[in-house]
Structures are given as structure tokens and as C-alpha cells.
BAMARFI-467936 format. One record per residue (C-alpha): residue number from 1; residue in one letter; x, y, z. Coordinates in Angstrom, 1 decimal. Last residue first. Example, Ala and Ser with C-alpha at 12.3 -4.5 7.8 and 13.67 -1.06 7.14 Angstrom:
2
2 | s | 13.7 | -1.1 | 7.1
1 | a | 12.3 | -4.5 | 7.8
//
This chain:
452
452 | x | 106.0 | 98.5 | 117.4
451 | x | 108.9 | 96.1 | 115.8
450 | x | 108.7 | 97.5 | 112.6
449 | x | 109.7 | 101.0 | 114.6
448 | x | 112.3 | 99.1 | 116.0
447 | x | 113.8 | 97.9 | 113.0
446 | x | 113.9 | 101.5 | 111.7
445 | x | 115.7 | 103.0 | 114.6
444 | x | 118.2 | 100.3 | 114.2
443 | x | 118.9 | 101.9 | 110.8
442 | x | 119.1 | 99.0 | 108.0
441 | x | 122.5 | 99.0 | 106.2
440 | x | 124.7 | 96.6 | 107.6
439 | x | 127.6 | 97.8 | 110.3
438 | x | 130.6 | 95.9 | 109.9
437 | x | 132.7 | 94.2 | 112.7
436 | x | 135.9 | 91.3 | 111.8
435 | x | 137.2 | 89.1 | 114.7
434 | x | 140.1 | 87.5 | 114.5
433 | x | 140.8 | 84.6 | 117.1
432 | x | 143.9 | 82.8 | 118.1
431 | x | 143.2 | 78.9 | 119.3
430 | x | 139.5 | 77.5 | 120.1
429 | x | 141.1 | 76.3 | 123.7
428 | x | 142.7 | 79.3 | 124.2
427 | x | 141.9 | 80.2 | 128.1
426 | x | 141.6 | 76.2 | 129.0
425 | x | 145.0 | 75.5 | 127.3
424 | x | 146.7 | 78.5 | 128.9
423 | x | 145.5 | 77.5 | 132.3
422 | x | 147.1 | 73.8 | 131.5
421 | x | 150.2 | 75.6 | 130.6
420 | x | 150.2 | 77.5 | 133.3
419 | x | 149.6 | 74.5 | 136.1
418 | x | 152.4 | 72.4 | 134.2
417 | x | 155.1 | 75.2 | 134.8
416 | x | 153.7 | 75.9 | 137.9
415 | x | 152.0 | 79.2 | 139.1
414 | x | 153.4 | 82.4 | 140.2
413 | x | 152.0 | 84.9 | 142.5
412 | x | 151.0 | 88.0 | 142.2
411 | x | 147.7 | 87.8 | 143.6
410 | x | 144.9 | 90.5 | 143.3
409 | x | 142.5 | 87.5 | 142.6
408 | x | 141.8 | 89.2 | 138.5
407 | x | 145.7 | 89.2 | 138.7
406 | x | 145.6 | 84.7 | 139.5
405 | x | 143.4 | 84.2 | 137.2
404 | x | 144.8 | 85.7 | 134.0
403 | x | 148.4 | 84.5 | 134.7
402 | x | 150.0 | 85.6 | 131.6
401 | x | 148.9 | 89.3 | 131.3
400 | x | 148.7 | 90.1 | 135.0
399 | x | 151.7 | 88.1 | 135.6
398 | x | 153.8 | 90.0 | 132.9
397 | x | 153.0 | 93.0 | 133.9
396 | x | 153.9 | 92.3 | 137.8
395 | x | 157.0 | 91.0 | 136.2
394 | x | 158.6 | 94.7 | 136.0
393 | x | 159.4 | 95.6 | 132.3
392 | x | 162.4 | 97.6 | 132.6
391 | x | 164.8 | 94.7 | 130.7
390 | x | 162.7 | 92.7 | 129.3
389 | x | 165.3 | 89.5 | 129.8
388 | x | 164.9 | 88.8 | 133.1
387 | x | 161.4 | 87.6 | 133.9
386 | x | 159.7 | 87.8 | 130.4
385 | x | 162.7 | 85.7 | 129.3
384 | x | 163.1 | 83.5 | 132.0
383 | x | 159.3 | 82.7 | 132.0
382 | x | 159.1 | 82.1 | 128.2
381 | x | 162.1 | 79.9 | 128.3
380 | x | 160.5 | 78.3 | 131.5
379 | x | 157.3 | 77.4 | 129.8
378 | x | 159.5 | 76.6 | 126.5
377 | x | 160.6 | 73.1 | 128.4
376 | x | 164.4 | 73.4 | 129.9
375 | x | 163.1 | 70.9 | 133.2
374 | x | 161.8 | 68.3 | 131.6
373 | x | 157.9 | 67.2 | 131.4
372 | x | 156.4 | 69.1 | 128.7
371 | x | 153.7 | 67.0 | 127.4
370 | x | 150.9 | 68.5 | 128.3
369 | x | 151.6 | 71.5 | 126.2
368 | x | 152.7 | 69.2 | 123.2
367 | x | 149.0 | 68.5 | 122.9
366 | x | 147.8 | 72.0 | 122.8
365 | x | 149.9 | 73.4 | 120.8
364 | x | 150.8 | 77.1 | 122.0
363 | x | 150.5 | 80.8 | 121.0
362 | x | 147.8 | 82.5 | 123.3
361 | x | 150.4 | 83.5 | 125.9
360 | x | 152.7 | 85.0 | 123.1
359 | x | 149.5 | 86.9 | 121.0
358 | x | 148.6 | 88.6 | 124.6
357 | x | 152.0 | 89.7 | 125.0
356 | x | 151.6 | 91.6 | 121.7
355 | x | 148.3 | 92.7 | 122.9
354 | x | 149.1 | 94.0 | 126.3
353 | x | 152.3 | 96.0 | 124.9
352 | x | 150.2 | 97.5 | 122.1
351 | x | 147.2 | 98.3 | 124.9
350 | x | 150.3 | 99.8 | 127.1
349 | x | 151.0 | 102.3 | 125.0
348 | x | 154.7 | 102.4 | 125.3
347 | x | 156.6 | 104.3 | 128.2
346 | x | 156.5 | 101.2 | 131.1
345 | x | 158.3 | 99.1 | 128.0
344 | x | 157.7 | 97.6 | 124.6
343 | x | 159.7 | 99.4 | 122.5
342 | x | 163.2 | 97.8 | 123.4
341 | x | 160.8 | 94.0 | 122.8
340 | x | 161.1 | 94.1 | 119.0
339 | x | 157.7 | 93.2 | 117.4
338 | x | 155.7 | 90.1 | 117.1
337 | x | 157.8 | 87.4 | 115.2
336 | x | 160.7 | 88.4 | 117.2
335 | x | 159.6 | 86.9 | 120.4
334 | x | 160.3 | 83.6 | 118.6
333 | x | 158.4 | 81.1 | 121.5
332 | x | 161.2 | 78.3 | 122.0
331 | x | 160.9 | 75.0 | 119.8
330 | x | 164.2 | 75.5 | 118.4
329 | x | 162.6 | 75.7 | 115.0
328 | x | 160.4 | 78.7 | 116.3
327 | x | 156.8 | 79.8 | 116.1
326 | x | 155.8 | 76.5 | 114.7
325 | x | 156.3 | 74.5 | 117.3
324 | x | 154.2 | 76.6 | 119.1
323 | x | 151.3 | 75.2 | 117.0
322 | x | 149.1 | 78.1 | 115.9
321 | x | 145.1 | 77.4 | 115.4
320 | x | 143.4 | 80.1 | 113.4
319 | x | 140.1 | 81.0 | 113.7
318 | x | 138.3 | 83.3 | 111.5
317 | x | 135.0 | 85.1 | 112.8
316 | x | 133.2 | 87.5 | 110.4
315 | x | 130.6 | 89.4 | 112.7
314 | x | 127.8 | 91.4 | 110.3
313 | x | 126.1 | 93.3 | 112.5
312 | x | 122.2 | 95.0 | 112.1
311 | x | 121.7 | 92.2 | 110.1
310 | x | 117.2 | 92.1 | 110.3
309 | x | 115.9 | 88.2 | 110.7
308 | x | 112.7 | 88.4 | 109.3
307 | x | 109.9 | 88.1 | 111.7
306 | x | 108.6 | 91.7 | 110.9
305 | x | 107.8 | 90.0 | 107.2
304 | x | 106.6 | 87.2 | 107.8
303 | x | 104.1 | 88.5 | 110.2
302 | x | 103.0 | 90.8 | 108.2
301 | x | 102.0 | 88.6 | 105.5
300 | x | 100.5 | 86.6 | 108.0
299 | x | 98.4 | 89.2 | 109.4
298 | x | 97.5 | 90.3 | 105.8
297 | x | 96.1 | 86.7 | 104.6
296 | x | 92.6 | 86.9 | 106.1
295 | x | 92.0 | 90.3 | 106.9
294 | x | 92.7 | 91.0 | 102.9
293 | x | 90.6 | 88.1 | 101.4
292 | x | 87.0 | 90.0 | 101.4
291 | x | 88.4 | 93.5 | 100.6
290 | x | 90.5 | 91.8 | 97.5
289 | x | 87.0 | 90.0 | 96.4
288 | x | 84.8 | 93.2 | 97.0
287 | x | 87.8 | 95.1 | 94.7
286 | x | 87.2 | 92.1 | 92.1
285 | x | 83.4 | 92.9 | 91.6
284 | x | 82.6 | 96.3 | 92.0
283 | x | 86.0 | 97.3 | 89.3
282 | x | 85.0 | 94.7 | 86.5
281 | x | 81.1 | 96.0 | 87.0
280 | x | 82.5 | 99.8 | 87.0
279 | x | 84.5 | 98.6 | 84.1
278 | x | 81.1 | 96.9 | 82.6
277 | x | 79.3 | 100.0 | 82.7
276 | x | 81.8 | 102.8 | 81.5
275 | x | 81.8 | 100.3 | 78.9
274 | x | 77.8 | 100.0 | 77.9
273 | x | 77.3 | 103.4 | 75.8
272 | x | 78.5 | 102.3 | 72.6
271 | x | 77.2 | 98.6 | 72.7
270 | x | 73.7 | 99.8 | 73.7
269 | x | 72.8 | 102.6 | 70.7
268 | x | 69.3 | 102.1 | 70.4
267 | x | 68.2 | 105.7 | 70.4
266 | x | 68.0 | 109.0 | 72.8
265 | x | 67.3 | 106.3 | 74.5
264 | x | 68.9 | 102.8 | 75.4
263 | x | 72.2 | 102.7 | 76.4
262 | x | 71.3 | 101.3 | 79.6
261 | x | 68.9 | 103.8 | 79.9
260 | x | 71.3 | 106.7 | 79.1
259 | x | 72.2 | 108.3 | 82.3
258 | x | 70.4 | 105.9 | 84.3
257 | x | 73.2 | 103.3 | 83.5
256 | x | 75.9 | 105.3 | 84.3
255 | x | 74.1 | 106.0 | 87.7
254 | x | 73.6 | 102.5 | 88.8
253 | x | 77.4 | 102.1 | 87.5
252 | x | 78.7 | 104.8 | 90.1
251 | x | 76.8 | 103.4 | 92.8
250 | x | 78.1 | 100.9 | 93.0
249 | x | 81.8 | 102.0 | 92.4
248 | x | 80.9 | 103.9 | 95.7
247 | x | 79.5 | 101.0 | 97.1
246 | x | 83.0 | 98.9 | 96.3
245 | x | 85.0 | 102.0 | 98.0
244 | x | 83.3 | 101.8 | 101.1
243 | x | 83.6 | 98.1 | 101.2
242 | x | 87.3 | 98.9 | 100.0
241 | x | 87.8 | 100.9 | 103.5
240 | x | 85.6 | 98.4 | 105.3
239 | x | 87.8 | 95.8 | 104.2
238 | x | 91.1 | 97.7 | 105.2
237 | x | 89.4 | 98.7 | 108.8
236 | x | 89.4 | 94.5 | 109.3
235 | x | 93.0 | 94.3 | 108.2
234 | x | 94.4 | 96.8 | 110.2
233 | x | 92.1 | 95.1 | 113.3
232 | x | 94.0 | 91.6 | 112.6
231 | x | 97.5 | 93.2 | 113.0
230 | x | 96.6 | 95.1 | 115.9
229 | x | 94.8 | 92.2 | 117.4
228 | x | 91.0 | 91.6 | 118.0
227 | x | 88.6 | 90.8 | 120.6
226 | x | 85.2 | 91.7 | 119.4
225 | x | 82.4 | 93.6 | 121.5
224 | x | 83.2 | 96.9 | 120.5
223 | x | 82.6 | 96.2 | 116.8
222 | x | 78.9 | 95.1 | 117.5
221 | x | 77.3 | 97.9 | 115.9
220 | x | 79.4 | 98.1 | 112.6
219 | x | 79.0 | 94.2 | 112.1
218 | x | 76.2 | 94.7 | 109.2
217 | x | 77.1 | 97.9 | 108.0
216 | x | 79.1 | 96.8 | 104.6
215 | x | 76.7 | 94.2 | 103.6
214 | x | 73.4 | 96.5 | 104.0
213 | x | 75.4 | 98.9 | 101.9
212 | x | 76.3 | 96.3 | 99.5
211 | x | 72.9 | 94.5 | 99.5
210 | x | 71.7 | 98.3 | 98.1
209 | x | 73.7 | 98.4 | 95.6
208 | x | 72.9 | 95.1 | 94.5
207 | x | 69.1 | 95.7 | 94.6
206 | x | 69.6 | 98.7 | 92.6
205 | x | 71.7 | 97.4 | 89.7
204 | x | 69.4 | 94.5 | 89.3
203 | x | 66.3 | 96.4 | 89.3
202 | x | 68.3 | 98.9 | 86.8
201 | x | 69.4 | 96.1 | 84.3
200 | x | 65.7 | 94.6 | 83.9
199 | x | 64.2 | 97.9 | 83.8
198 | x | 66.3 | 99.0 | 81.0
197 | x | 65.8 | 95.8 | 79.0
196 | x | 62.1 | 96.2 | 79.5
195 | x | 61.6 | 100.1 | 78.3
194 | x | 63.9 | 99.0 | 75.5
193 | x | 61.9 | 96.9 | 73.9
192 | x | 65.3 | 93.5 | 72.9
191 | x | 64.1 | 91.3 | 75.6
190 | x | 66.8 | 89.2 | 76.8
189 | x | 67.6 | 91.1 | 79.7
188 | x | 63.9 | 90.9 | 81.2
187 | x | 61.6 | 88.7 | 79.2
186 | x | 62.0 | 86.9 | 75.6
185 | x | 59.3 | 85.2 | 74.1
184 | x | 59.6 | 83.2 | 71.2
183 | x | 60.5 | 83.2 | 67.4
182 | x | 64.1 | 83.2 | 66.3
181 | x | 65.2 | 85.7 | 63.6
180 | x | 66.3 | 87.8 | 67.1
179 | x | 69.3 | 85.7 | 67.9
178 | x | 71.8 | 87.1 | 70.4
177 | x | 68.8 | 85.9 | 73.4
176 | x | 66.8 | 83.5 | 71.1
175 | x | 69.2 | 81.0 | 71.7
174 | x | 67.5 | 80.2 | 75.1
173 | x | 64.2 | 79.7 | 73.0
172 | x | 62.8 | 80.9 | 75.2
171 | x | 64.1 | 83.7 | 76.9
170 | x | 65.6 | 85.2 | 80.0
169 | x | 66.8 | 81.7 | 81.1
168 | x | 70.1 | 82.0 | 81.9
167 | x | 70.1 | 85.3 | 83.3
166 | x | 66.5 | 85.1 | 84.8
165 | x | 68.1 | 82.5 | 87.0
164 | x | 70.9 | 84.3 | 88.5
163 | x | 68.5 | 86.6 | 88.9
162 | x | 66.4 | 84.4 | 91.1
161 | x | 69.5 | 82.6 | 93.0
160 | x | 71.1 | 85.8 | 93.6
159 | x | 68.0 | 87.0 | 95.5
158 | x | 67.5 | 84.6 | 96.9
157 | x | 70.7 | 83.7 | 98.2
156 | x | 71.1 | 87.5 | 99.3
155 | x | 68.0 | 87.4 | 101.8
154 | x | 69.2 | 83.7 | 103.4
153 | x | 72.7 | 85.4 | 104.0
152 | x | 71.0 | 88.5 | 105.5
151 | x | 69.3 | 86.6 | 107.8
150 | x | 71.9 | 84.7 | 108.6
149 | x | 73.8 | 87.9 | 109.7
148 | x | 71.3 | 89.6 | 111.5
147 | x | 70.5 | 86.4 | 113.3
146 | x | 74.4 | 86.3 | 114.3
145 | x | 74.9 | 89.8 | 115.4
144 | x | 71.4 | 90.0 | 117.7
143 | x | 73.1 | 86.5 | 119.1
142 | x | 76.7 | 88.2 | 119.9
141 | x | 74.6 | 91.4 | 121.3
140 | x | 72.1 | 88.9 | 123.5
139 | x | 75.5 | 87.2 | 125.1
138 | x | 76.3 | 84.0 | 125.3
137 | x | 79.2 | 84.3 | 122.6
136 | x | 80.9 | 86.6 | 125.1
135 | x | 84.1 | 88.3 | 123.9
134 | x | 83.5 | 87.7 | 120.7
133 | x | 86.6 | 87.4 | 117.9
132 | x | 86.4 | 83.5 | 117.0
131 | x | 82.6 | 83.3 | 116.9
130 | x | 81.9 | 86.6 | 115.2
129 | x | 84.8 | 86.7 | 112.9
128 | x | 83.2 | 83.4 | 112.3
127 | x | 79.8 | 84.7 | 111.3
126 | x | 81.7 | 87.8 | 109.3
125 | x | 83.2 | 85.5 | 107.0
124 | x | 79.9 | 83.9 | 105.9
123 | x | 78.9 | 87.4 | 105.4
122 | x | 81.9 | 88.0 | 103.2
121 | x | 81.6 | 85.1 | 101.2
120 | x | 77.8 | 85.1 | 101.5
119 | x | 78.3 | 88.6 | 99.1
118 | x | 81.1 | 87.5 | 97.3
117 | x | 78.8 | 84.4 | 96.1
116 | x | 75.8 | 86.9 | 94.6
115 | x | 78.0 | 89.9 | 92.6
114 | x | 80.1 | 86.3 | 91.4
113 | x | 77.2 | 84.6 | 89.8
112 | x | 75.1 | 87.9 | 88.9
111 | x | 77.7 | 88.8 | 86.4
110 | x | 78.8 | 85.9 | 85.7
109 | x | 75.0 | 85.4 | 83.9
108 | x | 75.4 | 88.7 | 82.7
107 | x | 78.5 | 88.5 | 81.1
106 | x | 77.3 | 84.8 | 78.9
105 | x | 74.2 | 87.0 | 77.5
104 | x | 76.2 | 90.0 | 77.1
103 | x | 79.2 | 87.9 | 75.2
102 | x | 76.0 | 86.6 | 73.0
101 | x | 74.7 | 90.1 | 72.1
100 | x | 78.0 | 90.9 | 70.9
99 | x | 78.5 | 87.5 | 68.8
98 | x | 75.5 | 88.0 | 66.9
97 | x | 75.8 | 92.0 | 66.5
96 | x | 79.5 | 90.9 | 65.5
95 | x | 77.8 | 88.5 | 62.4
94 | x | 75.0 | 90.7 | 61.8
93 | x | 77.0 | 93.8 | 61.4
92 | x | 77.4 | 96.3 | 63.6
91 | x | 77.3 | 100.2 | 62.3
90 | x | 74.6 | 100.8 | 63.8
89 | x | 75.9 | 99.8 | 67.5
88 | x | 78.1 | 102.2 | 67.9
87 | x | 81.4 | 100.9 | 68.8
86 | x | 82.4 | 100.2 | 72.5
85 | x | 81.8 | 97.1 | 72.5
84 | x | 81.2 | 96.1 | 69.1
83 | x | 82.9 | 92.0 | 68.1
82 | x | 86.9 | 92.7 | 69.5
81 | x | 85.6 | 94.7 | 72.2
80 | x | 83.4 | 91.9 | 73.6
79 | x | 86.8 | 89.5 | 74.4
78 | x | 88.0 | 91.2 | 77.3
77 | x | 84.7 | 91.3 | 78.9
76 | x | 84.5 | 87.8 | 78.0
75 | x | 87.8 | 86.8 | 80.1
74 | x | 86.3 | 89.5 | 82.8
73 | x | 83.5 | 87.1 | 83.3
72 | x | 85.0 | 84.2 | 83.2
71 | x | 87.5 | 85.4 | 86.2
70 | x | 84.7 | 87.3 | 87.9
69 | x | 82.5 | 83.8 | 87.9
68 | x | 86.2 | 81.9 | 89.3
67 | x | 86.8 | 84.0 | 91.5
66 | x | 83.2 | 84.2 | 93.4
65 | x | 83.4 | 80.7 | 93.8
64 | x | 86.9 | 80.9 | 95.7
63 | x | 85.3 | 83.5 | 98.0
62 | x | 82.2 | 81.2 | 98.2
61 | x | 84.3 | 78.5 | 99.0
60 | x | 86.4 | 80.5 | 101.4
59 | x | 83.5 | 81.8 | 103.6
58 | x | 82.3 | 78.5 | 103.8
57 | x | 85.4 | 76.9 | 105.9
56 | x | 88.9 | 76.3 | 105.7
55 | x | 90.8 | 76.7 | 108.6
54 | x | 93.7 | 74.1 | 108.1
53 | x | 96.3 | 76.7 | 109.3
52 | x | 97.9 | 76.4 | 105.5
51 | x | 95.3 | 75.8 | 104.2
50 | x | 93.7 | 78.9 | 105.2
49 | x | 96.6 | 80.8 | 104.5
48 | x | 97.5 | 79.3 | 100.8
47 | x | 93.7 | 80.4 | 100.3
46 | x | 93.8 | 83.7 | 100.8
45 | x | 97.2 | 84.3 | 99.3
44 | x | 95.7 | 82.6 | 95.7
43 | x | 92.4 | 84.7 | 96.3
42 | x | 94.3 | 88.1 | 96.3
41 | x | 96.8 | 87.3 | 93.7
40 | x | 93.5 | 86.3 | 91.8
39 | x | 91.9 | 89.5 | 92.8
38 | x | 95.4 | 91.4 | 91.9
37 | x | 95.1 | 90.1 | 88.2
36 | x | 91.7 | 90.4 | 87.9
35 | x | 91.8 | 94.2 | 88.3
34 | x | 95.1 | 94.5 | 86.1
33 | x | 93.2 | 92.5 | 83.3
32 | x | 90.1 | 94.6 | 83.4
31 | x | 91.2 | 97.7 | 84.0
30 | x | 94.4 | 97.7 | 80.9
29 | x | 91.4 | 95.4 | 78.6
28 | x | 89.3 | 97.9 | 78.7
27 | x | 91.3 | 101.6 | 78.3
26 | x | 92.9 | 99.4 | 75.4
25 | x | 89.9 | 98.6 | 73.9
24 | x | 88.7 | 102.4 | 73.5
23 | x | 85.6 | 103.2 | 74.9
22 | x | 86.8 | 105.0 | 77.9
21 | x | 88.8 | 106.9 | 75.6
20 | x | 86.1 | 108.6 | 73.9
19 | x | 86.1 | 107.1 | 70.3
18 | x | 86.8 | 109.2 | 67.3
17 | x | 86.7 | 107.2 | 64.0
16 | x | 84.0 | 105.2 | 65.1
15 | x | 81.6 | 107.1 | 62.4
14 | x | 83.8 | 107.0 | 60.1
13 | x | 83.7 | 103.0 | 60.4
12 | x | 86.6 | 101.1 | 59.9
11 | x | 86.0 | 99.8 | 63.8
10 | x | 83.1 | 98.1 | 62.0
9 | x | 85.1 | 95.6 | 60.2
8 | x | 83.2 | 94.2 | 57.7
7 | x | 81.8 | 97.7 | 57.0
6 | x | 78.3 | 98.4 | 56.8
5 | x | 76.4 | 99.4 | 53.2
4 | x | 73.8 | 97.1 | 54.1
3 | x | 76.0 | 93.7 | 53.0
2 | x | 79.4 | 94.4 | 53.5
1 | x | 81.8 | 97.4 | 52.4
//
């Protein structure tokens, strides 16, 4: 027990004994961390496409701006729990009601930061959808869209600018905001009457819903007059689907705080009732960031990823180059090597008897092949032996198989010793070929539905 009969560690507390689960800090930091998480992912891909096609502009400052306020902001988020949030407030000391009423002072002023810059982020993004993706920028529809636009830009600057200054500045003494010992004036969030505080929170929460929706309908009407691809329309119906989903969570915290006053009423009990609050603020925030950066880097993801090259065959080629010389050591072609010749006849399959013969043509050295000059060369040993020797085999076969050429031309006739080994050379200039075919595992009918 401290000082007042409160624990030094309020979580100690009977009366904290039984938290709801939304006020428990592992229900805080789990949202909180996963949400920043996928808005930095978000940012990061952003930004690697637009430097990557040298496009940056506005929109991505303001995107890359609006990271950096959620990111701080979330980092205190994460750190509140560990000094009330989520506690009831009477049984706070001074020290943690100190350092809790300073993590809402540093919350609100990110807060207002990043709700403000994601805002002109994505109506900066929509002025050069506008330009890049209009039919006619001449026309009164493409100038209605762009004065709409600005005007909306100029409308959300002030008002992020003003209560992005009445978060800094809310009193004075600026200290006076976690320290209530101090004398001053305090106006807005830093006033500690609760009719005031309330106000302050719900004229913020209402304006900002309400720029949302305004936001989110702004290029509605003039949809049908942009020029867009499959790829780049997925992405545009993706941020309106989120933009939908970022009002919802909008809404969702303007009516968690009108439930209670901000924590407010029945009594001062603002650090209990204030998570469901700041996870719908965690949740607005970074899901508008992820909306605003998904049309930008989710054509390119596609892309990379339909360009792939898919195996549908994998084709293992060996080559193998035979000297003829080294079929026999008396330098004739060993017809042994590839079978014995009483089964190849008219009876035999004759795709075995066109493949053995096949092997015989194929087998050669190039270089000794042109320089076969006398008159017992292994040309005329292969000749006399396909001629003569084969017994039943008629040399018709043996001319359609050897002399390629001259059976495609209908003609039967034989060529030179020098002339077939030349042919020979040109029709096996790579040498004897084994070729290997598997089938991979993607289905062709899948490729070609990633194709469509």
C-alpha cells in the first residue's frame, strides 16, 4: 500500500481484478502492433514503387507523414497500459496519473497529426488519379473534380492545422496538461471539467467522421470518366472497400465515446473507459494508410507475380558426343553394341529397328569423317553390311533411315561415300541426344486462369 491507501502497483488493485478483455494489455498491444505492422509493410511497398518509377509526388509525403504520427502514436499507445489504461482511474497514483495524463497529451497530438496528413494523402492522390486516369482533362467534369478536390484539401488543412494546435497548446502552462498542482488555464483536452473535455473529444470525433465520408465520396461521380486497367481498377474498389470500412471504425469510436462522455459520467473514471477508444483510433488510422497505398503498389505486386516464369515442363537435355573410333578397335561401326541384327527384320517393330539404325547413322567423329579418303573406309563397311549382310532387310529401309534427304524426295538413290558422311555431319552436328520429360506441378488450367 502507497500513500492514500492506493497500491503502488494499481493493477494489484481488487478492484482491477476482473478486467473486460478489451481492457486487458494484451488485447492492446496484439491490435495495435499487428495494425502498425501491416501500415508500415504498406508504406514501405508504397514507396519502393514510387521510387522505383520515379513518381514521387505530394500524395506520398503526406502518406509517408501520416506513418510516421501513427507510428508514435501507437508506440505510446503501447506504452499507456503499463501507467492506467485500462485500470480505473481511482485507484491511480500520482506518479502513473502523471505519466497517464502525459501519454494522452503526447496521443492526441499524433492523433490529429496523422488523422489530418492521411486525409491530403489520399486527396492529393486523387488529383493525379484525376490527371493521369481522365479521358478529357478539358472537360467541365475533369475541372468540377479538381475544384472539389482542392477545395477539400484547403477545408482539411484547417482544420487539422487548428486542432493540431489546440493539442499542443491546450493549456498554459503547457505542463499544466498531466500536472494539475500547476496554476493556469487549461482549454479543450487539457481541461480536467468534464463537460469541456467531452466536448473537446466529440467535436473532434465528429468533424473527422464527417471529412471521412466527404473523403470517401469525393471521385464517386466522376468514376466513368477515368481510364483505368483491370489491375489498377482492383485496387481503386480495394480503397473504397477500406474507406468504407475506416468510416465504419469512425463511427464506431464517435459512439464509444458518447456512451460514457469520454469516460466521463456516471464519474471520473477516463483511463478505464478510454481503450475501446484508442483501438478504434489505432484501427481508423492505419487501415486509411493501407487503403491509401494499396492502388499504388498492388499492380506491381501483381505484375510480378503473373510474370513469373510457371515450369509446366521440365526438359533435361544431355549430350553425348561418340567418336566412331570408339565403337570398334578396328575402326568399323560394332553393330553388336546395339542389339543382334536376326531380330531386326520386316517382322520386328519397326520403331525398335528405326531407332537402333538411327543410333548407327548418328555414331561418327566428325573430324575423321572428312578424312576418309581410301577406298575400305567404314562408310563402305557400313554400306556393305546394311546392303548384304541383313539378310531380309531390303535397302529401301536402309536408305530411308540413312539417307534422310534423299527418302523425304521419294528417291532411292544412293549418295557418295564423302556426300553421306558430310550429310551425316550436318544431321548430328551436336552428337547423340537424350532427352528427359517431366510434368511440374502447376495445372495448365491454373496458369491460364492467372493469365486472364
Amino acid at each position: 500500500m502507497g500513500p492514500g491507501g492506493l497500491y503502488s502497483n494499481p493493477r494489484d488493485d481488487p478492484l482491477n481484478a476482473h478486467l473486460p478483455n478489451i481492457n486487458q494489455q494484451a488485447t492492446i498491444l496484439g491490435v495495435t502492433i499487428t495494425m502498425l505492422a501491416l501500415a508500415l509493410i504498406a508504406i514501405t511497398l508504397r514507396l519502393w514503387v514510387r521510387v522505383r518509377d520515379r513518381l514521387w509526388g505530394w500524395d506520398d509525403a503526406f502518406v509517408l507523414l501520416a506513418g510516421i504520427a501513427s507510428a508514435a502514436g501507437d508506440i505510446i499507445v503501447c506504452l499507456t497500459p503499463n501507467d492506467g489504461m485500462g485500470l480505473h482511474f481511482q485507484t491511480l497514483n500520482r506518479a502513473h496519473r502523471l505519466e497517464y495524463f502525459k501519454h494522452i497529451y503526447s496521443s492526441n497530438i499524433a492523433y490529429c497529426a496523422s488523422t489530418t496528413c492521411i486525409k491530403l494523402a489520399i486527396l492529393f492522390q486523387y488529383l493525379r488519379l484525376f490527371s493521369e486516369s481522365s479521358s478529357l482533362t478539358s472537360t467541365s467534369r475533369y475541372r468540377l473534380a479538381r475544384q472539389i478536390t482542392i477545395s477539400l484539401i484547403v477545408l482539411c488543412s484547417l482544420w487539422g492545422f487548428t486542432f493540431f494546435w489546440l493539442s499542443i497548446f491546450p493549456c498554459k502552462p503547457v505542463a499544466l496538461n498531466w500536472d494539475t498542482t500547476l496554476k493556469g488555464k487549461c482549454i479543450g483536452w487539457g481541461s480536467k471539467d468534464p463537460n469541456h473535455f467531452y466536448a473537446m473529444f466529440a467535436a473532434h470525433s465528429a468533424s473527422n467522421m464527417f471529412l471521412d465520408i466527404l473523403v470517401l465520396l469525393v471521385p464517386l461521380p466522376f468514376l466513368s470518366t477515368l481510364r483505368l486497367a483491370g489491375r489498377s481498377k482492383a485496387g481503386l474498389m480495394t480503397l473504397f472497400t477500406l474507406g468504407i470500412i475506416v468510416c465504419a471504425v469512425s463511427i464506431g469510436r464517435m459512439i464509444s465515446l458518447a456512451i460514457n462522455k469520454a469516460g466521463t459520467v456516471p464519474v471520473m473514471n477516463m483511463s478505464f473507459h478510454v481503450p475501446i477508444v484508442y483501438i478504434f483510433s489505432v484501427l481508423e488510422v492505419n487501415i486509411a494508410i493501407i487503403a491509401a497505398s494499396i492502388p499504388i503498389f498492388w499492380p506491381a505486386i501483381v505484375t510480378l507475380a503473373t510474370n513469373k516464369i510457371w515450369v509446366v515442363n521440365e526438359i533435361e537435355i544431355r549430350v553425348e558426343n561418340n567418336s566412331r573410333n570408339s565403337l570398334s578397335s578396328a575402326g568399323d561401326i560394332g553393330l553388336a553394341e546395339h542389339g543382334s541384327w536376326s531380330k531386326l527384320d520386316n517382322k520386328d517393330d519397326p520403331d525398335r529397328r528405326t531407332s537402333r539404325l538411327s543410333v548407327l547413322a548418328k555414331a561418327y567423329d566428325r573430324t575423321s569423317s572428312r578424312s576418309h579418303q581410301h577406298k575400305h573406309s567404314n562408310a563402305s563397311t557400313i554400306c556393305r553390311t546394311l546392303g548384304h549382310d541383313a539378310g531380309e532387310r531390303t535397302s529401301n529401309d536402309s536408305q530411308r533411315i540413312l539417307f534422310l534427304n534423299a527418302g523425304r524426295e521419294g528417291s532411292n538413290a544412293t549418295l557418295g561415300r564423302d556426300e553421306w558422311l558430310a550429310e551425316a555431319d550436318r544431321q548430328n552436328a551436336m552428337g547423340t541426344t537424350t532427352t528427359t520429360i517431366k510434368t511440374a506441378d502447376v495445372p495448365y488450367e491454373q496458369i491460364r486462369k492467372m493469365e486472364r
